[in-house]
N, C-alpha and C positions, 0 to 999 in steps of 0.2 A: 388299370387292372388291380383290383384287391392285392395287397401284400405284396405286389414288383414282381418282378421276373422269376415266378417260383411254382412248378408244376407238380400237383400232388397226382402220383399213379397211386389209384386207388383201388388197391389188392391185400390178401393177407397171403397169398401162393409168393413164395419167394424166387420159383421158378419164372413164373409169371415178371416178378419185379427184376430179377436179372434179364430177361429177350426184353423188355422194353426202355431199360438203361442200355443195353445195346443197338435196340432200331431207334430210338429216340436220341442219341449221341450228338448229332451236332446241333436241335432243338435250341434254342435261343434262351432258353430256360433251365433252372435248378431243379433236377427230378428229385421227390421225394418221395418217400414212402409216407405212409398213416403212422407208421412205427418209428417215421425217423423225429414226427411232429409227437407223438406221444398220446395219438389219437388213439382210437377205437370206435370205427362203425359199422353197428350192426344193420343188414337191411336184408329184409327177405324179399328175395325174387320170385315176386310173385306173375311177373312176365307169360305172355305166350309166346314171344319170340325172342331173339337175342339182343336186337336193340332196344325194346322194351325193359328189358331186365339191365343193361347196360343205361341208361337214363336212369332209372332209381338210383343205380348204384352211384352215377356221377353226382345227381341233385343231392342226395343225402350226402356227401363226401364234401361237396361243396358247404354246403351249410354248416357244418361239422368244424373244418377247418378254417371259412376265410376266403381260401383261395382258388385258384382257377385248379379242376382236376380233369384228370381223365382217366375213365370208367371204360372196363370193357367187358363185355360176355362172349363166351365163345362156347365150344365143343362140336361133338362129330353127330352128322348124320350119315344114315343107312340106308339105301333107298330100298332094300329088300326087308325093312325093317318099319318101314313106311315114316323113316327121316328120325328116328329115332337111333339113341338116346336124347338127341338134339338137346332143348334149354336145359333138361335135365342131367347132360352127361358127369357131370360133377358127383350128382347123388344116384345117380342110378344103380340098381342094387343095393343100395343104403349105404350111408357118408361116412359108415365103418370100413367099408367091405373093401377089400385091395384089390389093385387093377391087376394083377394075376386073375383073382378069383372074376372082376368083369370080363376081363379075355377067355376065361374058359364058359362064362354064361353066354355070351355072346358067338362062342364058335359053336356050342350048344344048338343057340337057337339060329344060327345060319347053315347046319348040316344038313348036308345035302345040296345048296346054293353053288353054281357052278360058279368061276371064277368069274365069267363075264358078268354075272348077275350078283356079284358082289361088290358093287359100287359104290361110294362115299365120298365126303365131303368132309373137310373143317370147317368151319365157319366161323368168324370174327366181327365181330360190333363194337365199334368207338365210339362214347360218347362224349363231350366235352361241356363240361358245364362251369360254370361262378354263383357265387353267393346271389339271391336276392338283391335287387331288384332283374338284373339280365339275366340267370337261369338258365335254360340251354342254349347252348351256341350252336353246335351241331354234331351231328352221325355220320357214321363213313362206316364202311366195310369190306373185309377181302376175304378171297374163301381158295379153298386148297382141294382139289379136286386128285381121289385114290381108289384104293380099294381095301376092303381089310385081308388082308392075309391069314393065311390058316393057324400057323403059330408065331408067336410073339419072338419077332429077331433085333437086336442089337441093345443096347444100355444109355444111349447116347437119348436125349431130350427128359418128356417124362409124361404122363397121362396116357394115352392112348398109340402115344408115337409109336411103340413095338408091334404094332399091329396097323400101323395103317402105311400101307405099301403105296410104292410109288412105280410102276409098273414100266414108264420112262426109263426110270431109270435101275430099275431091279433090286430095287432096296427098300426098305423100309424108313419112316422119318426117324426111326430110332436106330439107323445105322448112318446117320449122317452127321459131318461135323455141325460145329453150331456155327458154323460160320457158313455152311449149304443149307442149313435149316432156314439161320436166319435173313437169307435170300430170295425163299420163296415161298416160306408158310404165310399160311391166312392174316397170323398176326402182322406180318412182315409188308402185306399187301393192306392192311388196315391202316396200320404204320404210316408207310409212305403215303398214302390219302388225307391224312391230317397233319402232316409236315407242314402244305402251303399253309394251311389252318393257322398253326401254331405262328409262321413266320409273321401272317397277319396281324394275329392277336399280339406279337411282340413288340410290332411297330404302332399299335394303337396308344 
């Protein structure tokens, strides 16, 4: 494997790079960041879905760097929204705008939506790639099944977590510790689907 035992997570969300130096912990590999190599890659997601846009993101990081990374896309769908914000949840409402202001567009545009009918999803895509000549290895995925809630409760995660309830258990993912978060979110469930992956790829 290019460059030994050394795994680039390939993000600029530091959110992002802290849950997966946590779900990725006993990984047989050195987690990196792009910032910690002194990189910078840019790549537009030009994707129709999450794994799609997660594959760019790996193969260009790969190239980039050298070494084995992994690439992921995520975000929330609505299904009273028709799956939406889905690949775009990042920019939706434009990549200024603060998720306050998405949480009030978005209770907006669910008013009147009873609670049953206000269903959602997280959704997680892993892709793992290397440098040229091998280029993708492969995709996994996990997904976190909620609903959004009416107003935005607790402080705890960060993106959409204040608003997307877990009805189970009568809380929102953003009233949960990170140690209940990172137990059962989408990323958590993408995570452990690429553990055997990673173990593989260690022993090659």
């Amino acid at each position: 494997m290019t460059g030994g035992r050394r795994l680039v997570l390939a993000s600029t969300n530091p959110h992002k790079i802290a849950e997966f130096r946590a779900l990725l912990a006993g990984a047989p590999f050195e987690l990196l960041s792009p910032a910690d190599l002194g990189v910078t890659v840019q790549v537009e997601e030009t994707g129709d879905t999450f794994d799609e846009n997660a594959i760019l993101k790996a193969l260009a990081s790969a190239e980039a760097t050298g070494l084995l990374v992994l690439a992921d896309d995520s975000g929330l769908e609505i299904d009273a929204l028709g799956g939406a914000p889905g690949v775009h949840s990042a920019r939706w409402a434009g990549v200024d705008t603060s998720y306050e202001e998405r949480f009030r567009l978005l209770e907006q545009r669910l008013a009147g939506t009873p609670d049953e009918q206000r269903t959602a999803r997280y959704r997680c895509a892993i892709a793992l790639a290397e440098p040229a000549p091998r280029g993708l290895y492969a995709v996994v995925s996990g997904t976190l099944e909620g609903r959004i809630a009416r107003t935005p409760r607790g402080s705890e995660g960060f993106g959409y977590d204040p608003i997307f309830s877990l009805p189970e258990r009568g809380k929102t993912v953003g009233e949960l510790t990170v140690a209940e978060k990172n137990s059962i979110s989408h990323r958590a469930r993408a995570a452990a689907a690429v553990q055997p992956l990673l173990a593989r790829l260690a022993r090659r």
